[in-house]
C-alpha positions as CSV (number, residue, x, y, z in Angstrom):
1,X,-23.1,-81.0,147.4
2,X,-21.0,-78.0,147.8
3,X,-20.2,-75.6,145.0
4,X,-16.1,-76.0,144.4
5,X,-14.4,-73.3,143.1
6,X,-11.6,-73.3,140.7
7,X,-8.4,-71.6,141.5
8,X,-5.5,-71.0,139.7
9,X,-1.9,-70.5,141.5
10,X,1.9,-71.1,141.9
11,X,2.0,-74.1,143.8
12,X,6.3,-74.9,144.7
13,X,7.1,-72.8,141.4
14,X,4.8,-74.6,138.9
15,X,1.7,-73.0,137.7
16,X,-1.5,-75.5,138.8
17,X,-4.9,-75.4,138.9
18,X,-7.1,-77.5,141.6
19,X,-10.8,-77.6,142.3
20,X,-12.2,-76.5,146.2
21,X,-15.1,-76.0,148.5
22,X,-14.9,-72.2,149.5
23,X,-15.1,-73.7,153.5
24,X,-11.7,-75.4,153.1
25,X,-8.6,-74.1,154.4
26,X,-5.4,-73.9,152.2
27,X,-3.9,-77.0,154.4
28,X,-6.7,-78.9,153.6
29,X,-6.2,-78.3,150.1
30,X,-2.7,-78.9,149.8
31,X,-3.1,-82.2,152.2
32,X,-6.1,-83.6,150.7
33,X,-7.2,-82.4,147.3
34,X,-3.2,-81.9,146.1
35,X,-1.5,-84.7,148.1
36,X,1.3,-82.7,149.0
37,X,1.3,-84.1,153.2
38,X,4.6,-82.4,154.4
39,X,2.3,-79.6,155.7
40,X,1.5,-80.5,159.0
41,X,-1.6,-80.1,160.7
42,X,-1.4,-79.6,164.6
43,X,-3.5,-77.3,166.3
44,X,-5.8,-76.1,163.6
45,X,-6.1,-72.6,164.8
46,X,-3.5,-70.8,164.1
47,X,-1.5,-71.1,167.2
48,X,1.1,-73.8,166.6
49,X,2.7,-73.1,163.2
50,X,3.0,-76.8,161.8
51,X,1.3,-75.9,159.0
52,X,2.9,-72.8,157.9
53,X,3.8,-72.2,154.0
54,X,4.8,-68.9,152.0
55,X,2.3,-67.4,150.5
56,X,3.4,-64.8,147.7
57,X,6.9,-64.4,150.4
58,X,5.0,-64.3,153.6
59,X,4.7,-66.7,156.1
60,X,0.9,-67.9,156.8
61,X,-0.4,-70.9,159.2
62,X,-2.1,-72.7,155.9
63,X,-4.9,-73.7,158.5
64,X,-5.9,-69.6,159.0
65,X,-6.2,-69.3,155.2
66,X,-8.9,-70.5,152.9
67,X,-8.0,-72.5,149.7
68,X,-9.9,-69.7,147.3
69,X,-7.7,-67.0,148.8
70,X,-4.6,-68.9,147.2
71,X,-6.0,-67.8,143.7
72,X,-2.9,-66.0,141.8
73,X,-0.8,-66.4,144.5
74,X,2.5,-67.8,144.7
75,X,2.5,-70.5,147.6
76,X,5.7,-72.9,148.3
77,X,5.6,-75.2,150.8
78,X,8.1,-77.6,152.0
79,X,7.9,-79.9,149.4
80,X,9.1,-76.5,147.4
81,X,12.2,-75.7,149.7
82,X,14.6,-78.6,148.5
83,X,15.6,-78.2,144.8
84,X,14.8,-81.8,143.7
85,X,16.7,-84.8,145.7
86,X,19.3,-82.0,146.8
87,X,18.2,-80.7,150.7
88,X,18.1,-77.0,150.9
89,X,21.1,-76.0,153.7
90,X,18.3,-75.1,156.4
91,X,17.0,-78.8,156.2
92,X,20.4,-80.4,155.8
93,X,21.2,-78.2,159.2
94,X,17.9,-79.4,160.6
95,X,19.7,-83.1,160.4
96,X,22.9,-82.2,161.2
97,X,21.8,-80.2,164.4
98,X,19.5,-83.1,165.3
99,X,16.9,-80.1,165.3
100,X,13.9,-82.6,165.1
101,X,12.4,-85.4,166.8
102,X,8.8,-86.5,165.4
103,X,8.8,-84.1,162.9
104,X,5.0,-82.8,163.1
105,X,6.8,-78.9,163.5
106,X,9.7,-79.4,161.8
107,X,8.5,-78.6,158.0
108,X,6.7,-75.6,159.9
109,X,10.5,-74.3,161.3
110,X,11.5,-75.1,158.1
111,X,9.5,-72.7,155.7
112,X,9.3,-69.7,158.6
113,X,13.3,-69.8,158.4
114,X,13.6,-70.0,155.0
115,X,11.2,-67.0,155.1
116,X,13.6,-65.0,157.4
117,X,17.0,-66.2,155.6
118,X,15.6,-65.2,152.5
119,X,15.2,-61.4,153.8
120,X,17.8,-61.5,156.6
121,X,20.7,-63.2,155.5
122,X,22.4,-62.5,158.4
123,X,19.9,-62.8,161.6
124,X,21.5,-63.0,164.7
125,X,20.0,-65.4,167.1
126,X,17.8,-63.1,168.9
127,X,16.3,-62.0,165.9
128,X,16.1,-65.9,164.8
129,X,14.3,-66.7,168.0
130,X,11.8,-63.7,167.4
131,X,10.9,-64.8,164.1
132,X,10.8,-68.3,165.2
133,X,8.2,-67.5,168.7
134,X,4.9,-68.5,166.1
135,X,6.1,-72.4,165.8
136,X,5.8,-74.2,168.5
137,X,7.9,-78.1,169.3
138,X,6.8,-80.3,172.1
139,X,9.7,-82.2,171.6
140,X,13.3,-81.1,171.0
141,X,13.1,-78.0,172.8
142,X,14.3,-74.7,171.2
143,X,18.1,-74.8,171.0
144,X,18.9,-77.1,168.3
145,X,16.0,-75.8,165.9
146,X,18.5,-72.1,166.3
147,X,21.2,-73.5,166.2
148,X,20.3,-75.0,163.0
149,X,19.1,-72.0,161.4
150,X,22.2,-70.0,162.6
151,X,24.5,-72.6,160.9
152,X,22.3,-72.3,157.7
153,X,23.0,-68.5,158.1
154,X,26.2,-69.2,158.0
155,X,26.0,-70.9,154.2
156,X,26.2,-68.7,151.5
157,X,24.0,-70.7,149.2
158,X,20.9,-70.7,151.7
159,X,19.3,-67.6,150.4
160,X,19.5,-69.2,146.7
């Protein structure tokens, strides 16, 4: 049996600890030893960007990142974005704009824009399509997911 380690960290603003195998990725982690399933797995390598959470304000594709490395980090992940039942604007814009059909990317969108909002108030939709070019949908197509982020851009409380 694998030796787990025990990690400490900001998990979605609360302070938890959580037993892991050093092999396991963060998305494993958070998925299978924490429960918390609105990180998405698609590709697994780093390519698609389902599975992307902040990680002490950076954006990281859970998948590319081992559980252990979370220790004393600060991670949110979409489960973190909304403040209770209340949506955050970007995912109230996400249903609004219709900017999601299965949803496998959608929490991945989600966190990434956040991430950009949250430094760039104000990004213009080049700059939202640039920061965006890591997720990847195989559904909706691009248009609504910007549109939706612009609109969100446009709400003073999304940075909050």
């Amino acid at each position: 049996m694998p030796r787990r380690t025990h990690i400490q960290t900001t998990l979605n603003g609360e302070e938890i600890d959580f037993l892991c195998e050093p092999r396991q990725s963060l998305l494993e982690v958070l998925r299978d030893e924490l429960g918390l399933t609105g990180t998405k797995e698609g590709c697994n390598n780093g390519n698609c960007g389902a599975c992307s959470v902040l990680m002490d304000g950076r954006v990281v594709n859970s998948c590319c990142v081992l559980g252990v490395e979370a220790e004393g980090s600060e991670v949110v992940t979409i489960e973190g974005v909304a403040e209770g039942d209340t949506l955050h604007p970007l995912q109230q814009c996400f249903l609004e704009e219709a900017a999601l059909q299965c949803g496998v990317c959608t929490p991945g969108f989600i966190v990434a824009a956040k991430a950009l909002l949250d430094s760039e108030p104000d990004a213009d939709e080049a700059r939202v399509r640039h920061w965006l070019a890591g997720n990847l949908c195989r559904c909706t197509g691009y248009d609504k997911i910007v549109r939706a982020v612009l609109k969100a851009s446009e709400m003073e409380e999304v940075s909050a």
